[in-house]
C-alpha positions as CSV (number, residue, x, y, z in Angstrom):
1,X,-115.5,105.8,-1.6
2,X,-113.5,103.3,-2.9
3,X,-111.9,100.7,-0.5
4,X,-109.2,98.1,-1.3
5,X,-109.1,94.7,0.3
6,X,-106.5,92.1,0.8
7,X,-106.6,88.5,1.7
8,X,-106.1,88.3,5.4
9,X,-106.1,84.3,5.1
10,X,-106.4,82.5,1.7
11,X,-108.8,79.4,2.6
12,X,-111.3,77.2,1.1
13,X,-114.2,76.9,4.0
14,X,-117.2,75.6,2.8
15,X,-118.7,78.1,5.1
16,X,-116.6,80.9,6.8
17,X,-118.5,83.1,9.4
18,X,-118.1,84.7,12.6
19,X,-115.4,86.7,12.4
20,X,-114.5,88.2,16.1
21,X,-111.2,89.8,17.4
22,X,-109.9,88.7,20.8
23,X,-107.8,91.4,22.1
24,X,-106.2,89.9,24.4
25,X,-104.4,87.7,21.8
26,X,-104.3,90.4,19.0
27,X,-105.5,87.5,17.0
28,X,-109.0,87.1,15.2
29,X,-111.2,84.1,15.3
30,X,-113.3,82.6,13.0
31,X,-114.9,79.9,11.8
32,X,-116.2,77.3,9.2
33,X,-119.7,76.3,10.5
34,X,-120.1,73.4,8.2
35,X,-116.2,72.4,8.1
36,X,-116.8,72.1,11.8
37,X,-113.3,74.3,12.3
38,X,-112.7,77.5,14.4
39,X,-109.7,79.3,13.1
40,X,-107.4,81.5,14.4
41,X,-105.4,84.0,12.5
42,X,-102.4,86.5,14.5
43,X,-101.7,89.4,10.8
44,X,-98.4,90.1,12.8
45,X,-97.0,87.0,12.9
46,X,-99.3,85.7,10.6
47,X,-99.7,82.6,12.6
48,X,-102.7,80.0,12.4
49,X,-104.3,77.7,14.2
50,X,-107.3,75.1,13.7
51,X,-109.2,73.3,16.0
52,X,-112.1,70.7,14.8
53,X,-115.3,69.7,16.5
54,X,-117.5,67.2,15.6
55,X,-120.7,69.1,15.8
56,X,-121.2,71.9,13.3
57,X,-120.3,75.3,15.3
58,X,-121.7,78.5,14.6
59,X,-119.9,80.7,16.9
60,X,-116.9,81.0,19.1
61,X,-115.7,84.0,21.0
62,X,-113.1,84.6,23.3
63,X,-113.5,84.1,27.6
64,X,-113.2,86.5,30.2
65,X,-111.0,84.1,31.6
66,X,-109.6,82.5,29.0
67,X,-110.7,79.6,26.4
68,X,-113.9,80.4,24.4
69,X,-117.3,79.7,24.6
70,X,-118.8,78.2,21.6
71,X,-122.3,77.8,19.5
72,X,-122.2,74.4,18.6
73,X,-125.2,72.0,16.9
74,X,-127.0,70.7,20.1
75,X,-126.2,73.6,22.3
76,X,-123.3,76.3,24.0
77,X,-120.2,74.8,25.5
78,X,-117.1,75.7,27.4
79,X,-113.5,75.2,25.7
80,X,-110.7,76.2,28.1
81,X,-108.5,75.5,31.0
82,X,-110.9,75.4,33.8
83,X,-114.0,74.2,31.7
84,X,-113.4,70.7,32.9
85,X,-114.0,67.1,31.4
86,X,-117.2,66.2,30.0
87,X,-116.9,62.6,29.4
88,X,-120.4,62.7,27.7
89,X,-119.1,65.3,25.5
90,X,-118.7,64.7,21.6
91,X,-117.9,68.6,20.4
92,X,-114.0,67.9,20.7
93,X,-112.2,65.8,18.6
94,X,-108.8,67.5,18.3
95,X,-106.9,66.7,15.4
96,X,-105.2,69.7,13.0
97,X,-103.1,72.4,15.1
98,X,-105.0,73.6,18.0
99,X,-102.9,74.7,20.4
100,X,-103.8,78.5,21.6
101,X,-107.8,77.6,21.3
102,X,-107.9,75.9,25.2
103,X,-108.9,72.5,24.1
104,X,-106.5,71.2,26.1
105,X,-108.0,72.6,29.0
106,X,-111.1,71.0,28.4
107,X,-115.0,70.7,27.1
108,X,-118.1,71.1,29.0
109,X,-121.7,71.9,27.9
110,X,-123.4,75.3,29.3
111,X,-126.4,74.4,28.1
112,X,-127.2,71.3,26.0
113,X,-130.6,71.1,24.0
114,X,-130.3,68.4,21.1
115,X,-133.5,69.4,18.0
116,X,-133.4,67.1,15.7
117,X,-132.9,69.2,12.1
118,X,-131.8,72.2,13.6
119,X,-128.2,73.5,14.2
120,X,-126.5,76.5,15.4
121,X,-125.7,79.8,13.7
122,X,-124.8,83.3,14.6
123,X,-123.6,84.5,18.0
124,X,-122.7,87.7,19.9
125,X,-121.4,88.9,23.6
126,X,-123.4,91.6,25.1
127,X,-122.5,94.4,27.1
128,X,-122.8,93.1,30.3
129,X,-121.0,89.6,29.4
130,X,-123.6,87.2,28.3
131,X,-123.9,85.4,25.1
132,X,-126.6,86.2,22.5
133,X,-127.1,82.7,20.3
134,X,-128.8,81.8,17.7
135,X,-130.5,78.7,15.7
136,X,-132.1,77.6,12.3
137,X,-133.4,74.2,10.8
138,X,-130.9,73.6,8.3
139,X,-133.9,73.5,5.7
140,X,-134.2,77.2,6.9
141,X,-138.0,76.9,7.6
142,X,-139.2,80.3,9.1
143,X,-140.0,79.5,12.6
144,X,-137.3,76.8,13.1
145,X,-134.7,79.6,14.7
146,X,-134.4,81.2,17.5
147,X,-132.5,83.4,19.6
148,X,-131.5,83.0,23.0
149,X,-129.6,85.1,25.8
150,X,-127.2,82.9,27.9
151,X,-126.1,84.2,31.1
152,X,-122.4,83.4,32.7
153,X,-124.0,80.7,34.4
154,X,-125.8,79.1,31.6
155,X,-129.0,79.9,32.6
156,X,-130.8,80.3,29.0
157,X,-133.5,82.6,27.7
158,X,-135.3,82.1,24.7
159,X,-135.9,86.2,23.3
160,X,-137.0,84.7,19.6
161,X,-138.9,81.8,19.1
162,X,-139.7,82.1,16.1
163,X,-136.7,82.9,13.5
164,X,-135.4,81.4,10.2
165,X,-132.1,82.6,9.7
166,X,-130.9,84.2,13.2
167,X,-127.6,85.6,11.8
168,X,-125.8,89.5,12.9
169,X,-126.5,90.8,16.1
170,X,-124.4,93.8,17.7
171,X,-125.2,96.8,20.2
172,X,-124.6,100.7,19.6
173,X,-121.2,102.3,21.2
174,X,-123.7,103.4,24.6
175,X,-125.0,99.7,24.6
176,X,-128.4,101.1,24.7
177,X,-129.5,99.5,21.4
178,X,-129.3,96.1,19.6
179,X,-129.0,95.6,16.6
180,X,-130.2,92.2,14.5
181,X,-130.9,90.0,11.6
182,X,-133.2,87.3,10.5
183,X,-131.9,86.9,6.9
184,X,-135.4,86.0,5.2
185,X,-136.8,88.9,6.3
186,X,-134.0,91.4,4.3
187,X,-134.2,93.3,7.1
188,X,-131.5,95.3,9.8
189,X,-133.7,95.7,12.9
190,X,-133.0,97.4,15.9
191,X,-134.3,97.2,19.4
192,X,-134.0,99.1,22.5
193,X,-132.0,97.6,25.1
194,X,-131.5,98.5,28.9
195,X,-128.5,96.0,29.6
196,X,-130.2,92.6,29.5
197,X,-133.4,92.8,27.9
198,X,-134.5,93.7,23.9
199,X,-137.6,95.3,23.6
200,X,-139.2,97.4,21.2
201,X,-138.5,95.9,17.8
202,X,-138.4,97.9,14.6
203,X,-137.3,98.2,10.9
204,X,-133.7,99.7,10.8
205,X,-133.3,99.0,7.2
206,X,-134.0,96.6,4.3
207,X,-132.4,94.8,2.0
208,X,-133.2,95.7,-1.6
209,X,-134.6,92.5,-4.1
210,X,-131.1,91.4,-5.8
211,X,-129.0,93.5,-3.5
212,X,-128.4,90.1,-1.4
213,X,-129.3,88.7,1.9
214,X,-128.5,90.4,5.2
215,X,-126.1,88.2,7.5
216,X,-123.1,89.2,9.5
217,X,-123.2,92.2,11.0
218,X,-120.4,94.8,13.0
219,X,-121.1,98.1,14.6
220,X,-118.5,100.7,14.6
221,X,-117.3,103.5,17.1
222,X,-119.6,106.2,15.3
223,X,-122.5,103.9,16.2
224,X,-123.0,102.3,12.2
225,X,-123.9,99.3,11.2
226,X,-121.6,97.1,8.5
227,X,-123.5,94.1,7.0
228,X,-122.3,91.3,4.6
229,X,-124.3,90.7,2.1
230,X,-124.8,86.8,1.0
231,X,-125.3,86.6,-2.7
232,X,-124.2,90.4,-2.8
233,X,-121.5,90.7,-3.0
234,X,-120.6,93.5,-0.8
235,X,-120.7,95.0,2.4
236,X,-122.5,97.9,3.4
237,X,-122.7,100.5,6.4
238,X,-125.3,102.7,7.3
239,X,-126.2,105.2,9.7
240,X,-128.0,104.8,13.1
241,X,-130.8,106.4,11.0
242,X,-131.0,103.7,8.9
243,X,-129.4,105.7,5.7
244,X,-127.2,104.2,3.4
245,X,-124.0,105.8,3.2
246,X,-121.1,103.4,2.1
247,X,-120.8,100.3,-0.1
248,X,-117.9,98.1,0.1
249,X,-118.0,95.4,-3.0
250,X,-115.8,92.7,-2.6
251,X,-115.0,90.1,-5.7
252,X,-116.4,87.3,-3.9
253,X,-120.2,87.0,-3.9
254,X,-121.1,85.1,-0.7
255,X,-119.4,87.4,2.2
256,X,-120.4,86.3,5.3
257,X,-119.8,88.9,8.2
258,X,-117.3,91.5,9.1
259,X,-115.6,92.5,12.0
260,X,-113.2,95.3,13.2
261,X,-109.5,94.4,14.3
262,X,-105.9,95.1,14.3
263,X,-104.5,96.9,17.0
264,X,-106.3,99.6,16.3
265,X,-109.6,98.2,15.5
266,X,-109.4,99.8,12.2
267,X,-109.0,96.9,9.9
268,X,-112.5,95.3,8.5
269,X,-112.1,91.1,8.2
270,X,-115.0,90.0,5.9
271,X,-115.6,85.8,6.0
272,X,-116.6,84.4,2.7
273,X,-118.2,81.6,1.9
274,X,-118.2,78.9,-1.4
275,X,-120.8,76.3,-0.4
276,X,-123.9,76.0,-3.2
277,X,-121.8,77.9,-5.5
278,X,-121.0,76.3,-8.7
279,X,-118.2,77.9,-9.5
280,X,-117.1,79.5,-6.6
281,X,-114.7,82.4,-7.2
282,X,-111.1,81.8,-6.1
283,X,-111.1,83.6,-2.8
284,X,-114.4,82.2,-2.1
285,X,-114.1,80.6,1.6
286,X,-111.0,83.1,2.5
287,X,-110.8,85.9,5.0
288,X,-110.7,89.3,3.5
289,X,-109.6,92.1,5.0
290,X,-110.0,96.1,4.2
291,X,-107.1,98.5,6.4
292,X,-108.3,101.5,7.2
293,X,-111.8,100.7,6.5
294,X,-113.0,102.3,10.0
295,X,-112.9,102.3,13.8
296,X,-114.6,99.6,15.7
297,X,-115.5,98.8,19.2
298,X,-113.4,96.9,21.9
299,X,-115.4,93.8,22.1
300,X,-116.7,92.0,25.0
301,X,-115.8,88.6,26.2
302,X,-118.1,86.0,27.9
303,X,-118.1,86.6,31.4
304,X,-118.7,82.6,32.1
């Protein structure tokens, strides 16, 4: 199957990630973890927005009640109207167009846990409304990472301790599995999951050497799993079997993660990256997008 792309956003981000869309604003999010940006993009209007922190962020996703909850260096904070002042708080520092993003409203910490060398990377909201977060050293040492579960009301849960890379994470259409990925390891894993807890881990797939690196990851309505390859390339799918069945190869070769959107969640974004490349293709750090690619699932927002 051959798929065409288009550029959803043309951008420069050292490092674009987390693609995620909020469907309450028919707008996606994303962000540049080490420009220290989270981006909005609206494809009808084709409006954008920027807000800055001053901590590197790896995640933000939309609120249950507005604002986002974000996955910044030395923890997971608040951005929105009711989130509050923080006056020990140095994630915010405004600056650029942010209006939309509920910085205005706002900063406080959910859960604050400065590690010297370590910073925050990957992020997704369960089923049931609490956020799954991840961490890595930003030498990558194996062991450095983790992954936590954050409940509504910040009360943390360390499920990993012991991850490089913690990078895509995502749950089947039923929300009895969970999908993840430690990118040193080249593989897709899967775990069972009854709601709150992951048990059970096992090899989904792997990575072929000089196929790329597993990062980002999406599942779709037919229960699949979509995966951006870093130094591939491309972006692949395959079954809930773990089979192989479609390859999407895109002209940049450090795509980041992918996620369903459009009105009819049937439009794959793709985040690229251009940091440590020497010659970084020209859409390197722009946000892709394939129409028609598939059909995703309505995502969750925090519930805190």
């Amino acid at each position: 199957m051959t798929y065409a792309y288009d550029v959803a956003v043309r951008a420069e981000a050292d490092l674009g990630e987390g693609p995620t869309w909020d469907a309450d604003a028919q707008r996606l999010i994303w962000i540049d973890i080490l420009g220290s940006r989270v981006h909005t993009y609206d494809p009808v209007s084709g409006r954008r927005t920027v807000m800055v922190t001053e901590q590197h962020v790896g995640a933000a996703k939309p609120r249950a009640g507005g604002g986002l909850v974000v996955n910044l260096r030395d923890g997971v904070g608040l951005y929105g109207p009711d989130a509050g002042p923080d006056s020990d708080s140095d994630a915010y520092s405004g600056g650029e167009s942010s209006g939309g993003l509920g910085a205005s409203g706002g900063f406080r910490w959910l859960y604050r846990e400065v590690v010297p060398g370590r910073r925050a990377n990957d992020a997704a909201v369960a089923p049931d409304g609490a956020l799954w977060a991840g961490t890595m050293r930003y030498d990558e040492a194996r062991g450095g990472g983790t992954l936590s579960r954050f409940a509504p009301d910040g009360t943390a849960e360390t499920v990993l301790d012991d991850v490089a890379v913690s990078n895509g994470t995502g749950w089947s259409p039923d929300g009895r599995l969970m999908y993840y990925i430690d990118s040193p390891t080249r593989r897709i894993d899967v775990f069972d999951f009854d709601g709150q807890r992951a048990t059970d881990r096992r090899q989904l797939a792997i990575i072929e050497e000089g196929a790329g690196w597993p990062d980002g990851l999406t599942v779709d309505a037919d229960g699949c799993v979509w995966v951006a390859l870093w130094d591939g390339g491309a972006v692949r799918r395959y079954t809930p079997a773990g089979e192989l069945d479609r390859v999407v190869e895109l002209p940049t070769p450090r795509p980041t993660a992918c996620a369903f959107g459009g009105r009819n969640l049937t439009d794959l974004y793709i985040t690229t990256a251009r940091t440590g490349l020497a010659a970084p293709h020209p859409l390197s750090g722009s946000v892709l997008v394939i129409p028609g690619a598939g059909k995703g699932l309505p995502q969750p927002a925090f519930a805190g």
